[in-house]
N, C-alpha and C positions, 0 to 999 in steps of 0.2 A: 129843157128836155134832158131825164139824165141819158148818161151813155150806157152805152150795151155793154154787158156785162163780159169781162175778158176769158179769153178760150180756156183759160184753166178751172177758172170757176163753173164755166157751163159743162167742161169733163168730170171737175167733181162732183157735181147736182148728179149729173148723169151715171156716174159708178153711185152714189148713195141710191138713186131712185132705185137702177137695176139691181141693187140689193136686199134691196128693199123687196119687190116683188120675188126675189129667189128664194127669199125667207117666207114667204108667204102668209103675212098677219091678214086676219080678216078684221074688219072696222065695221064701228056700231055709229050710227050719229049723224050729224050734220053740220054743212057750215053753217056758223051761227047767225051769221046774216046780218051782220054789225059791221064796220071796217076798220075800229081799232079796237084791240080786248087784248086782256094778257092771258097769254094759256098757263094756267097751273099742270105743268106734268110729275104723276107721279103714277106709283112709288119709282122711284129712280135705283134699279138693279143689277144694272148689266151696258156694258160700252155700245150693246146695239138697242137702247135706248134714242141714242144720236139718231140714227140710220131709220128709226119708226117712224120718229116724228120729221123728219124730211121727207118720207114716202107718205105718213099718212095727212101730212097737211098740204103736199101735192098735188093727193086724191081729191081733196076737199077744195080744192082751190085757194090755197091760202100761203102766200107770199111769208115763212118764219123770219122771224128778227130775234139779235140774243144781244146782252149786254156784255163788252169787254171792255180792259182797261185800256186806257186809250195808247197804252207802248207798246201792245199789242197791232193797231193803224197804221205804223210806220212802216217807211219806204225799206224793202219794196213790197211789202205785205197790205198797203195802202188799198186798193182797191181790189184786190181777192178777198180779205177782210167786207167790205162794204157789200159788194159783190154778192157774200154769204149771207147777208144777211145782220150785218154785224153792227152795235151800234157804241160807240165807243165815248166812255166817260171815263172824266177825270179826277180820280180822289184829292188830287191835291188842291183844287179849284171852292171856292169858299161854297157857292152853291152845292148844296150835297147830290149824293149819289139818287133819292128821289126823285129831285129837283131837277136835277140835267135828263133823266128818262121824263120825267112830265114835259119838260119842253120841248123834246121829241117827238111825241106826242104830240102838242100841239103845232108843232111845225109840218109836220105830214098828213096827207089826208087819207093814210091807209099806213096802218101798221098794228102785227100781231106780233108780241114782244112774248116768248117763249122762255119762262123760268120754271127752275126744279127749286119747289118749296123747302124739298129736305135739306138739301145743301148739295151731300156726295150719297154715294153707294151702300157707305154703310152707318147709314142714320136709323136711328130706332124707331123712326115715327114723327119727330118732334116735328112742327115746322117752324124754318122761321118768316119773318113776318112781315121783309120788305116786297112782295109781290101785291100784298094786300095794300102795304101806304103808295105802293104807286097808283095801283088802279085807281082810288083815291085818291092821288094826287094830280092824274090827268085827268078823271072823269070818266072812265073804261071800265065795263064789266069786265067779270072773271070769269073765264073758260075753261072748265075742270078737264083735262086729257088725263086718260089710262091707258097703261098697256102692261097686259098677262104674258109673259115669255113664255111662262108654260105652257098655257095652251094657244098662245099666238093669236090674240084676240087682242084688242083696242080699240079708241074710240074716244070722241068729245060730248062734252054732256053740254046742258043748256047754261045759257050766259048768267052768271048770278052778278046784278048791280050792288055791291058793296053801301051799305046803311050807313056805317061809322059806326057799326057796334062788331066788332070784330070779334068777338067770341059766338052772338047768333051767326053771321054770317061764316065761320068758318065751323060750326056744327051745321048750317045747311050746305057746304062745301063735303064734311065727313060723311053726311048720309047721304049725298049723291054715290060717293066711293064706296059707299055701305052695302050699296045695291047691286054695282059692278063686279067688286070683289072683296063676296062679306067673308071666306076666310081668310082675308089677307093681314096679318098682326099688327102689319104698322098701322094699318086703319083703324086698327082698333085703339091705335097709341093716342093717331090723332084726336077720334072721338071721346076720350077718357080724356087727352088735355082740354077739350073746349068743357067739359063736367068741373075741372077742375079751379079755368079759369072764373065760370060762373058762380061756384063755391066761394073762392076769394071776395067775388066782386057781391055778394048778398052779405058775406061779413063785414065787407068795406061798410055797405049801408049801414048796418047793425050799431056799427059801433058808432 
């Protein structure tokens, strides 16, 4: 049985959540009715990013999990760390960084692993492309999360199961976002790299 989570951890859930409602995002969606997936959130703009998605996967019933490095776990940060949510890997360890979140995965029987595709704040678009080899590598759909600062909208879109063709599957990822917020640029960045990688990959054939 694990243990209850410690008084600090449940005052910070508790200032994020009440922050979360003082900001007041309204949310489009649903929980997706799986019990383990990885949420893709994007675009990633602003530090109250954090604070949405603790309130809006609260709303949703949905327990976030995030990846840190594991010097991050240590005492006495050990279980406030955990506590959060938090799931802790080690680059140094021969098993790669994939690998050690697929076995987490398979060791739990509920868990939604929360990654920002772009990286940071001020990415142009691009994504990169370790959210996809995990879902991939534990066997978890991908859960597309937005949120509009401007107009304080967000919300989760439907579960997309990863093919192994990762340029289809991440143009059906862009035009989920396409829909949400079609004038948003980065969207537009990412949709233009899945054109791009497909270009490539029809020359590969060619030659």
């Amino acid at each position: 049985m694990s243990s209850k989570p410690t008084l600090l951890s449940r005052l910070v859930r508790r200032v994020l959540i009440a922050l979360y409602r003082w900001k007041g995002w309204r949310l489009e969606g649903a929980h997706p009715g799986v019990d383990k997936f990885v949420i893709a959130g994007a675009p990633h703009t602003s530090n109250w990013d954090f604070v949405f998605f603790i309130g809006a996967t609260h709303h949703f019933g949905i327990t976030p999990s995030f990846v840190g490095k594991h010097t991050l776990f240590k005492w006495p940060l050990t279980r406030f760390m955990r506590d959060m949510g938090g799931v802790a890997v080690d680059r140094s360890r021969r098993a790669g960084y994939v690998e050690q979140v697929a076995e987490e995965f398979a060791r739990r029987d509920k868990l939604a692993l929360v990654v920002a595709p772009e990286g940071t704040r001020s990415s142009d678009g691009q994504w990169r492309s370790g959210f996809y080899h995990i879902a991939m590598g534990a066997d978890v759909p991908i859960v597309p999360a937005w949120v509009d600062n401007a107009t304080m909208r967000g919300g989760l879109g439907e579960p997309i199961v990863p093919s192994g063709d990762y340029r289809a599957d991440l143009a059906r990822i862009a035009a989920f976002y396409r829909t949400v917020l079609p004038d948003c640029p980065r969207f537009e960045v990412l949709e233009a790299t899945t054109q791009t990688v497909a270009e490539m990959g029809a020359e590969m054939k060619d030659d």
